[in-house]
C-alpha positions in Angstrom: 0.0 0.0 0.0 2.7 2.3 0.9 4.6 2.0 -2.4 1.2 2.5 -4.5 0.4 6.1 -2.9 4.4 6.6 -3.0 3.8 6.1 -7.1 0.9 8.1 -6.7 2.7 11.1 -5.1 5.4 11.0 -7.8 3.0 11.1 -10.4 1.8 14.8 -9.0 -0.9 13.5 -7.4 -2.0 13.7 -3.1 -3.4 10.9 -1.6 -7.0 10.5 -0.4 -8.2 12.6 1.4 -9.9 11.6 4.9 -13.7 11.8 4.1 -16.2 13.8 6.1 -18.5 10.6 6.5 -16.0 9.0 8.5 -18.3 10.9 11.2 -21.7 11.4 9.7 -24.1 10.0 11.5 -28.0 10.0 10.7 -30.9 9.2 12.7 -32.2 12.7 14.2 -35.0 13.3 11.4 -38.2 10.9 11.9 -41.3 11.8 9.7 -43.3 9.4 11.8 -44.3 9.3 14.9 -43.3 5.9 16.6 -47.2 4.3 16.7 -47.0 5.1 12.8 -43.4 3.5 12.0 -44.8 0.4 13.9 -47.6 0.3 12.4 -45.8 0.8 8.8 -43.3 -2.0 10.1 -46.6 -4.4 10.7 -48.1 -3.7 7.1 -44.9 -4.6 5.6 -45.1 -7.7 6.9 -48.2 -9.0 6.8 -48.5 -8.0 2.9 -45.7 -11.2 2.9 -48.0 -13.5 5.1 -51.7 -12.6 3.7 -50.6 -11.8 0.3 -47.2 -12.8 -0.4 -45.1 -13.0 -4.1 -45.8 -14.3 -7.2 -43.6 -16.1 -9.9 -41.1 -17.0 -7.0 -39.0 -19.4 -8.8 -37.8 -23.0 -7.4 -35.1 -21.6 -5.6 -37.1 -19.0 -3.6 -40.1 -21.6 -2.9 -38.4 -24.2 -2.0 -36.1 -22.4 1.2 -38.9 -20.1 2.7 -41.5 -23.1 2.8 -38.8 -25.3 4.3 -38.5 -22.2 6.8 -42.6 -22.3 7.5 -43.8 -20.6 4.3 -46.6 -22.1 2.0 -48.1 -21.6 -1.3 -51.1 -20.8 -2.4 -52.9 -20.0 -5.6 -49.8 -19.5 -6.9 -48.4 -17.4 -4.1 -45.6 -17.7 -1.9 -46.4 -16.9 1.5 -44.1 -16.3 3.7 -44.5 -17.0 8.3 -44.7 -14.9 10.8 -41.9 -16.7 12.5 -39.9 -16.9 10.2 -39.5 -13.5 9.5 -39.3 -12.4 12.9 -36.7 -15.1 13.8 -34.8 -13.3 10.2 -35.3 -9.6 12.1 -34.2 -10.7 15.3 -30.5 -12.3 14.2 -30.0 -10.5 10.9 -26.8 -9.1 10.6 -26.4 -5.6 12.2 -23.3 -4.1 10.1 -21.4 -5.2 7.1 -18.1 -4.3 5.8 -17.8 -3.0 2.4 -14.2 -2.5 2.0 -12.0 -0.6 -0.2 -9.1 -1.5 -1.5 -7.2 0.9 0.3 -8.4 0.8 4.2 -9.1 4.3 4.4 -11.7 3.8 1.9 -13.9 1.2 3.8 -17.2 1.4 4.7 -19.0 0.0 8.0 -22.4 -0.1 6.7 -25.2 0.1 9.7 -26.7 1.6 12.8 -26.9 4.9 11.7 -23.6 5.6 9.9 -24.1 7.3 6.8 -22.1 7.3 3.2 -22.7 8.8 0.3 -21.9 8.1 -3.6 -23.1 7.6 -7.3 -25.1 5.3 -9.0 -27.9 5.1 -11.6 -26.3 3.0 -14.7 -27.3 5.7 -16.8 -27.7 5.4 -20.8 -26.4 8.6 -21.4 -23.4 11.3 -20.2 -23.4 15.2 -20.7 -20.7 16.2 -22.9 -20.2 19.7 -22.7 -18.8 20.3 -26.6 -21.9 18.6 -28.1 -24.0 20.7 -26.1 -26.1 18.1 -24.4 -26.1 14.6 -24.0 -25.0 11.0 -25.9 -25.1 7.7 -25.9 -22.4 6.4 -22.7 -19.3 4.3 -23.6 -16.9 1.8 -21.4 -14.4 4.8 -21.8 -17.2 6.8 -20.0 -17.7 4.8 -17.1 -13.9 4.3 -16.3 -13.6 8.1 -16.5 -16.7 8.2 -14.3 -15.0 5.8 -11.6 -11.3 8.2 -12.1 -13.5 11.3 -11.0 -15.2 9.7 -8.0 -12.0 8.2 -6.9 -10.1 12.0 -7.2 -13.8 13.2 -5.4 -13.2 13.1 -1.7 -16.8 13.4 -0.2 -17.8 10.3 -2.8 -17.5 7.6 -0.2 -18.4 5.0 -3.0 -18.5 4.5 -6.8 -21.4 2.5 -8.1 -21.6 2.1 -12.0 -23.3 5.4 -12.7 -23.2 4.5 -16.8 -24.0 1.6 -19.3 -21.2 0.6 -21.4 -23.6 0.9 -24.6 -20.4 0.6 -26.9 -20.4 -3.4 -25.2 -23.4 -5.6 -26.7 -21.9 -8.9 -25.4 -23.7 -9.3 -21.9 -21.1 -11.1 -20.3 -18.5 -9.2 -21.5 -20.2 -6.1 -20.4 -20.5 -7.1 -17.2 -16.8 -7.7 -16.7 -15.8 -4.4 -18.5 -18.0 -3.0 -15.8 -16.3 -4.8 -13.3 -13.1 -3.8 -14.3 -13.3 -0.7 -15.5 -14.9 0.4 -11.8 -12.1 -1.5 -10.2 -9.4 -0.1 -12.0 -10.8 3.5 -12.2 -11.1 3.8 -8.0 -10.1 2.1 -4.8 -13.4 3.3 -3.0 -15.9 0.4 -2.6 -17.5 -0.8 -6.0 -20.7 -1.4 -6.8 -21.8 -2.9 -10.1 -24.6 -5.4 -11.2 -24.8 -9.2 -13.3 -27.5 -9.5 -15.5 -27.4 -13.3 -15.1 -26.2 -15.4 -12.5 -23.4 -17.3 -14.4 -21.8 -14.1 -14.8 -21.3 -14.1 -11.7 -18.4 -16.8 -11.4 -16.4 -14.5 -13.4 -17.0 -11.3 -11.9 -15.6 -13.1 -8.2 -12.6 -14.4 -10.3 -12.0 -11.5 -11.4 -12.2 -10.2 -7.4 -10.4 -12.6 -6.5 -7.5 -11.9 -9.0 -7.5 -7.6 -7.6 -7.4 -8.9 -4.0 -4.6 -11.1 -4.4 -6.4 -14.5 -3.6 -10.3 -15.5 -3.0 -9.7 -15.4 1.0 -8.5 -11.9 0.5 -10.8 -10.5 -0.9 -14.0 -12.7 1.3 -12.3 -10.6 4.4 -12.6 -7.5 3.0 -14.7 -7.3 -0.1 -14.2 -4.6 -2.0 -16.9 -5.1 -4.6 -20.9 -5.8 -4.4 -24.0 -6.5 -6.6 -27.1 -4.4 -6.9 -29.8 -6.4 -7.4 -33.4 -5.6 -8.1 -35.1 -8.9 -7.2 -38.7 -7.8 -7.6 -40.5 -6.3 -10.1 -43.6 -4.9 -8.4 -46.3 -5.1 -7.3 -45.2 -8.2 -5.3 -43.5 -10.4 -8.5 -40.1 -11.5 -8.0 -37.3 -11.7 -10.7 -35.9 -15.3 -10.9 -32.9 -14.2 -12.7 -32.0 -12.0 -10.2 -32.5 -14.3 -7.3 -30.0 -16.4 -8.5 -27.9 -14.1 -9.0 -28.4 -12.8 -5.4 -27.7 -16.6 -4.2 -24.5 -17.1 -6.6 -22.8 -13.9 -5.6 -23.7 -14.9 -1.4 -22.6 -18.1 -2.1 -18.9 -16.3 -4.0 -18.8 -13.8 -0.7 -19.9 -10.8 -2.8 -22.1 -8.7 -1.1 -26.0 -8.2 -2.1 -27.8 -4.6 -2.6 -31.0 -6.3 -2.5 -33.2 -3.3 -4.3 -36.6 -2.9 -4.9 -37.5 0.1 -7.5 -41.6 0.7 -7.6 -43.3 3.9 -8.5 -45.9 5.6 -6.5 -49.4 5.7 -8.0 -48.0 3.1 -11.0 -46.4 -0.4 -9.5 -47.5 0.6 -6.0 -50.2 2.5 -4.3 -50.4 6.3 -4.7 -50.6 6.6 -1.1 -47.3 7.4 0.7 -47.9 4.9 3.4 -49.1 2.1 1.0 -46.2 2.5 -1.4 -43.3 2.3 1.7 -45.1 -0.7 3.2 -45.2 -2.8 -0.4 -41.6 -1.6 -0.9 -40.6 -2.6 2.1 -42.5 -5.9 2.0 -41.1 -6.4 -1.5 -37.4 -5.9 -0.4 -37.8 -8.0 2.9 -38.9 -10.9 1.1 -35.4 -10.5 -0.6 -33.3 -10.3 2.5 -35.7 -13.2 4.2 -34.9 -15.6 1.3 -31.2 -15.3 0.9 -30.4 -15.2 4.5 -32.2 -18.9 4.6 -30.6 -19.6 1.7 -26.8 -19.1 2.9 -27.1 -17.7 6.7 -25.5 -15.2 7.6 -25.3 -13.9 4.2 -23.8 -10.5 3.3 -27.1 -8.6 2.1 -28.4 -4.8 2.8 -31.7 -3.7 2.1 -32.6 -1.2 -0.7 -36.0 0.0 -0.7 -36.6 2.6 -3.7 -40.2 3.9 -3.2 -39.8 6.2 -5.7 -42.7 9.0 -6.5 -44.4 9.4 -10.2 -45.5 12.6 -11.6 -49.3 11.6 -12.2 -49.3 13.9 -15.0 -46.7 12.2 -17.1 -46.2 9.3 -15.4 -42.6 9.8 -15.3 -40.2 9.6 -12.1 -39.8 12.8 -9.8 -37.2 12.0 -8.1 -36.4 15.7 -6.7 -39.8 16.1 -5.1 -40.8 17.0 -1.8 -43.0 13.4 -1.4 -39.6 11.8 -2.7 -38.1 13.5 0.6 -40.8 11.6 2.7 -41.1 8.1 1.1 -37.4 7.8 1.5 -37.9 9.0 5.1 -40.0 6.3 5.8 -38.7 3.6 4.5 -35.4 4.3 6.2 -37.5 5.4 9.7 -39.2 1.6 9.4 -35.2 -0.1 8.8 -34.0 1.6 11.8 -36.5 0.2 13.5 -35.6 -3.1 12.4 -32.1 -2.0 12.7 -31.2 -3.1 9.3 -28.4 -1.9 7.1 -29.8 -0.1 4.7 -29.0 2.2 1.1 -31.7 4.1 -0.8 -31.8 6.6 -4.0 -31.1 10.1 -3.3 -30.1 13.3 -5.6 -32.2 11.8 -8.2 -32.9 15.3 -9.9 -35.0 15.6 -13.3 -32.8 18.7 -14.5 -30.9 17.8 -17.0 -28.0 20.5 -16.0 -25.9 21.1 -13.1 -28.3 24.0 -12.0 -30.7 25.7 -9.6 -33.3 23.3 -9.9 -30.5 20.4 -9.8 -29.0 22.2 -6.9 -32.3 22.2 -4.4 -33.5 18.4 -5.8 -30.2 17.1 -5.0 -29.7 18.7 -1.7 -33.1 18.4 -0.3 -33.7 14.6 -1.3 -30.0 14.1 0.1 -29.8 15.8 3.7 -33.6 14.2 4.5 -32.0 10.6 3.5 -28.8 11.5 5.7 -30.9 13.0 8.7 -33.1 10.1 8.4 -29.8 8.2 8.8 -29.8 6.3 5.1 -26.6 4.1 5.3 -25.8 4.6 1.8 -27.3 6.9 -0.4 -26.4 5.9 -4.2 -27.3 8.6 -7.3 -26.3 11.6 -4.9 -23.6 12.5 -7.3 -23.6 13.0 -10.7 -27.0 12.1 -11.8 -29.5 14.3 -14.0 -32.6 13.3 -16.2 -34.2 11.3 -13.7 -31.5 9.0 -13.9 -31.2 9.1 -17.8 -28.0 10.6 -17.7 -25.1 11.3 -16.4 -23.1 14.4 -15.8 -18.9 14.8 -15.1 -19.7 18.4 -14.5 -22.5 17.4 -12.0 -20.1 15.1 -9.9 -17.7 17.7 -9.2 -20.6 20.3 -8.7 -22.2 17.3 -5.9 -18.7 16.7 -4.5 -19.0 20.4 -2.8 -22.8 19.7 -1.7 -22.0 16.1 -0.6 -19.1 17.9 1.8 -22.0 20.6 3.4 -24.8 17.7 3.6 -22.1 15.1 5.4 -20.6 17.9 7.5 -23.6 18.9 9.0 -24.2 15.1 10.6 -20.8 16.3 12.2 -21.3 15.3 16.0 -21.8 18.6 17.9 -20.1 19.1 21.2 -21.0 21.5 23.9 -18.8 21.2 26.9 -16.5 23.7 28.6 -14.3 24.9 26.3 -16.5 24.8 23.2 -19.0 26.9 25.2 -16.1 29.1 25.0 -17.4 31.7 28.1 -14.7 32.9 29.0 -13.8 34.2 25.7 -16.7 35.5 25.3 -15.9 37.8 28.6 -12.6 38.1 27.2 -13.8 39.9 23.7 -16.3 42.2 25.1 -13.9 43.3 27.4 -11.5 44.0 25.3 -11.2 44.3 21.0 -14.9 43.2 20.8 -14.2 40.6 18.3 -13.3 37.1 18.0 -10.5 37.1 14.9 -8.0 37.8 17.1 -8.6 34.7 19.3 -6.4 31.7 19.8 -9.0 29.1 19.4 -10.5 31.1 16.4 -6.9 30.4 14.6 -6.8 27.2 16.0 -9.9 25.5 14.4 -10.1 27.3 11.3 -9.5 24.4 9.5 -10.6 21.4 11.9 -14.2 23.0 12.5 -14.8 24.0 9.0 -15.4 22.5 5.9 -14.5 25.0 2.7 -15.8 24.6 -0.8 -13.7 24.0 -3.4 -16.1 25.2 -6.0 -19.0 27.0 -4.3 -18.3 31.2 -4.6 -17.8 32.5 -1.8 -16.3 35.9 -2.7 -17.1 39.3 -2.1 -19.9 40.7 -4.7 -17.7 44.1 -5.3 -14.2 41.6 -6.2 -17.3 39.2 -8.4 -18.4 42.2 -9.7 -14.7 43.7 -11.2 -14.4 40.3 -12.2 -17.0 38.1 -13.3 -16.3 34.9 -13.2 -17.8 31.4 -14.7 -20.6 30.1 -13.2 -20.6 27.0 -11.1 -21.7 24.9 -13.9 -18.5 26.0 -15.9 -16.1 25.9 -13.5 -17.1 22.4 -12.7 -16.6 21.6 -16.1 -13.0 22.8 -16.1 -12.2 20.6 -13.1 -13.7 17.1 -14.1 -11.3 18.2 -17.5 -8.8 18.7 -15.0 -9.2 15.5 -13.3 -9.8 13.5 -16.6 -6.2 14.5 -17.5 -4.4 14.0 -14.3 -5.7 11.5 -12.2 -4.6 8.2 -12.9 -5.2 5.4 -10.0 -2.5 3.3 -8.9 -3.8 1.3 -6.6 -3.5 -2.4 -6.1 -0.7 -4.7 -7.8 1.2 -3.1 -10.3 1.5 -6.1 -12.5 -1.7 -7.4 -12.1 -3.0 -3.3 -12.6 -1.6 -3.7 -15.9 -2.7 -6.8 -16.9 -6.2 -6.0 -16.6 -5.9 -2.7 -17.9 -4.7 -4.2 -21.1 -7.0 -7.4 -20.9 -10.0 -4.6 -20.6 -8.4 -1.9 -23.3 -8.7 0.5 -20.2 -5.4 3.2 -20.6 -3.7 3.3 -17.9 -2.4 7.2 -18.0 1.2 5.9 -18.1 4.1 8.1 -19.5 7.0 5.8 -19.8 
């Protein structure tokens, strides 16, 4: 490790930065009052006992109802037992590493980490004026940015590889590409289960050895196991059960739509997405206990006009609230969508989505909150400029879960008696000095100047100037991390560059 940020140096490049969210914490914001999360928590489950799944494959019937479920008319239902015997010795916290330390994430209770996500179609591209079809050269640029990004606690694909039509092979260029472009945690997904042999090979070959990388591993799978209302995926079950069964961890996701594949109620679209992503964490903790998995509920909210996603509105701030209110309850480990704007430019309207949908997820105390960087088009698209411009909100939003002390000296009275004493204000001060840089977080792109020096000289907006950086970025940061040889090798295998002089 020490010789891979010792390349990394020579190459003009610092090391990573220590991340805000090392002390976020979540937890304080509760839209419900505790009768109603209760309550919530008690719908969710008996939707699974009095109305259960359908098209549950083989696999999925065959462990809950050796665990107490039965079907009927076609339905899987699952027990009451057995789902609270599941809630009672589920697994609090998970570790999903980096592959540097400093990168790893302890995922539960109410810690709270924030990155991308979104496997987007299409990226912004700021000569054409608007957006195109994403590449494989795309994502691993993507994965370069969040890795230079130091409030990006996490990089899950945020792009489709659209250049890639084999699916197998676009799975591992996913893989890969992710891997190589970041050390942070990596989240990508396997569109069938066989794929997912060579995705842990290819783990297993980054880490050094397939115990390596089962002790700390540094990739998972996102996995959208339902397709609502209350119909499971088999494909993706299996694929949930082969990457358990490799030591990968599970996202297991549920995505339904308010007032379209669930109710248009608030309360009766949380309790079916909840219902819909426990039966995933029920099944494949029966299926291999003890089982690496972290639920993902995505009650997302439809504009009833369209019937499109609005991911930036202020029902989209509750649903998310609830959902996460109900897990903490069950003191699950937990990730949901935030910062999914419909603006298709790093603006205003971008700015307030992204920020509101995100510090309501993190208050709520979200564990991980995926599409909170980078993201535009409700998820259609994807933005370098917007990851950078995210970067300096992620930083505020993260900052703010800062624990707050009040004791003796940050009371600071005396000092107070001190000032009005004497010079009558506090720049002066020691301690004022002193924490100018451990209390305070400073933008790196956010202006903050004086409107007469803004007004002699105009500058770019935020918009352009994050431009400029991801450019920046694109042209100078070049990963090092892991084995050198076997860095190469895969770089080459994967036609990834490498940013290499020599």
């Amino acid at each position: 490790m020490a010789d891979n940020k010792a390349r990394r140096r020579r190459r003009g490049q610092a090391g990573p930065e220590p991340a805000v969210a090392a002390r976020a914490q979540g937890g304080t914001w509760r839209p419900m009052c505790d009768q109603d999360c209760l309550r919530m928590a008690e719908a969710a489950i008996q939707i699974l006992t009095d109305i259960g799944v359908s098209q549950a494959p083989p696999i999925m019937c065959e462990a809950i109802t050796a665990a107490g479920g039965k079907l009927h008319d076609g339905r899987l239902l699952f027990s009451q037992a057995q789902i609270a015997d599941y809630l009672k010795r589920a697994r609090r916290t998970l570790l999903l590493a980096g592959q540097w330390p400093e990168h790893d994430l302890k995922v539960g209770s109410t810690a709270v980490y924030a990155g991308t996500g979104g496997a987007a179609p299409y990226v912004a591209d700021q000569a054409l004026g608007g957006f195109r079809p994403s590449s494989l050269a795309d994502l691993y640029q993507a994965a370069r940015l969040a890795d230079a990004l130091e409030h990006l606690q996490f990089f899950a694909r945020s792009l489709v590889a659209r250049d890639i039509d084999d699916p197998l092979r676009l799975d591992l260029c996913t893989a890969a590409a992710c891997l190589m472009g970041t050390a942070k945690h990596v989240m990508v997904q396997a569109s069938q289960a066989r794929h997912v042999e060579d995705i842990a090979a290819l783990c297993y070959r980054v880490a050094g050895g397939e115990a390596a990388f089962r002790a700390r591993p540094f990739l998972s799978l996102n996995v959208n196991h339902a397709v609502p209302p209350l119909r499971m995926h088999a494909e993706a079950l299996e694929v949930m059960a082969a990457a358990a069964r490799a030591g990968i961890p599970v996202h297991a996701n549920v995505f339904g739509q308010l007032g379209a594949s669930s109710p248009v109620t608030l309360a009766g679209s949380v309790a079916q997405t909840l219902a819909e992503t426990l039966a995933g964490l029920v099944f494949l903790d029966t299926l291999v206990p003890g089982a690496a998995v972290i639920a993902g509920p995505r009650a997302m909210i439809t504009d009833l006009r369209s019937g499109g996603m609005a991911g930036g509105a202020g029902e989209q701030v509750l649903a998310t609230g609830m959902a996460v209110q109900v897990l903490r309850l069950w003191d699950l480990p937990c990730s949901v969508i935030a910062g999914a704007t419909d603006s298709k430019r790093a603006d205003f309207q971008a700015g307030y989505e992204k920020a509101m949908t995100i510090a309501s997820a993190a208050q709520a105390g979200a564990n991980l909150i995926t599409q909170a960087a980078g993201t535009q088009a409700g998820l259609m698209a994807m933005s370098p400029a917007a990851m950078v411009a995210d970067n300096d909100m992620l930083g505020a939003v993260l900052r703010s879960l800062s624990p707050v002390v009040v004791d003796e000296e940050t009371l600071a009275l005396a000092s107070i008696k001190a000032v009005v004493e004497g010079e009558g204000h506090f720049l002066g001060q020691p301690e004022t000095y002193a924490r100018m840089r451990s209390d305070f977080l400073y933008p790196k792109l956010a202006d903050r100047s004086a409107l007469e020096a803004w007004m002699a000289a105009p500058t770019a907006d935020m918009e352009a100037r994050a431009w400029q950086q991801a450019r920046a970025l694109a042209k100078t940061h070049w990963p090092t991390h892991g084995d050198l040889q076997t860095r190469r090798a895969i770089l080459q295998e994967f036609g990834l560059p490498s940013g290499e002089t020599e």
